[in-house]
N, C-alpha and C positions, 0 to 999 in steps of 0.2 A: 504494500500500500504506500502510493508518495504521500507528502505532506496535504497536496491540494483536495486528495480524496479522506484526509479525519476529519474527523467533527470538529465543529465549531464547538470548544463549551466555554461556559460562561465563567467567570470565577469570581469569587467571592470578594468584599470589601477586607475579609481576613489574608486574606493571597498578596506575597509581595510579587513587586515587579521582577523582571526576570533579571540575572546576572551577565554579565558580558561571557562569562564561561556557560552559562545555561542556554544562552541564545545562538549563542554561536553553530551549534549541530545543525538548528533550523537554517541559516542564512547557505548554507550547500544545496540549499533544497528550491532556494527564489534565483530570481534573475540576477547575476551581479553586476549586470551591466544595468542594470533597472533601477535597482534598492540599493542603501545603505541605511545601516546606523544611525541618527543623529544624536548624540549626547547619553547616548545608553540609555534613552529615553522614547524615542520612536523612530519610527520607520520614514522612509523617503522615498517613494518612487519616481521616477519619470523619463514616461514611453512618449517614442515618436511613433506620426505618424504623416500619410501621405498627402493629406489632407483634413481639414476641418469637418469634413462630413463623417471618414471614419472618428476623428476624437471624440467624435459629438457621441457618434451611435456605441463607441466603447464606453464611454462616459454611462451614459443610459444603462448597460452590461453591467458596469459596475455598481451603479445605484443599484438595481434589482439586486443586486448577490447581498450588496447590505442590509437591504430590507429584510431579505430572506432569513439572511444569520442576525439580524438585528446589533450588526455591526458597523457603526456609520464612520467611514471617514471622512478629512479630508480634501476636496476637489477641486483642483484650479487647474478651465479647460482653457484653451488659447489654439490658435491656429497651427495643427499642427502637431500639436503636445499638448499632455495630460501632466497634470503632476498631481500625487496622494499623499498626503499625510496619515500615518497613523499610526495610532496607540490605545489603548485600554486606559481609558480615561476613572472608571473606578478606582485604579490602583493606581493611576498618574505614571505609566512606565509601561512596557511590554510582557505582554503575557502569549503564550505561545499561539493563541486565536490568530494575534496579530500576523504571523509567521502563515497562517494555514491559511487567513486570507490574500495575502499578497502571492501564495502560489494560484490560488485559483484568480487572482489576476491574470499572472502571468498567463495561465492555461487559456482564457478567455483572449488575449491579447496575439495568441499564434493566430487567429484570424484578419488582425489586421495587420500584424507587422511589416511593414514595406521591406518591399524587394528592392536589392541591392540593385 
């Protein structure tokens, strides 16, 4: 099973944020050309794309997967490019949801990726 196919779970207000050595297994599993770290505190993405039409309708992609998991990030769409912020805002830090939702970004995002 990759990261993009577990569960989303939720975690609790007693749950710390994750460590730089606890997160670290998850970040083999995202885009690294996509994602990074910022501050041992959340996540960064940002995908290109061919046009404003695809950002728009990945955009949209993305919104529904949040809703779905009731996980919101994030969003600043521009021509071209998407960028996401995210983090598990309960615990103010990263918890491994974060991690599972930026793979099933990525997963979503093999459809628009531009060709070289």
């Amino acid at each position: 099973m990759t990261l993009a196919d577990e569960p989303c779970e939720a975690c609790s207000s007693d749950d710390d944020p994750l460590t730089p050595e606890e997160y670290e297994p998850y970040l083999a599993d995202v885009r690294s050309d996509v994602w990074q770290v910022v501050d041992a505190h959340h996540l960064t993405g940002n995908y290109e794309f061919d046009d404003f039409r695809d950002a728009l309708e990945f955009t949209y992609e993305v919104g529904e997967l949040a809703e779905e998991e009731w996980h919101h990030p994030d969003i600043e769409l521009s021509w071209g490019a998407v960028e996401i912020r995210m983090w598990t805002h309960k615990i103010d830090g990263l918890h491994k949801t974060d991690f599972v939702m930026a793979a099933r970004m990525d997963r979503i995002y093999e459809a628009y990726e531009p060709e070289d």
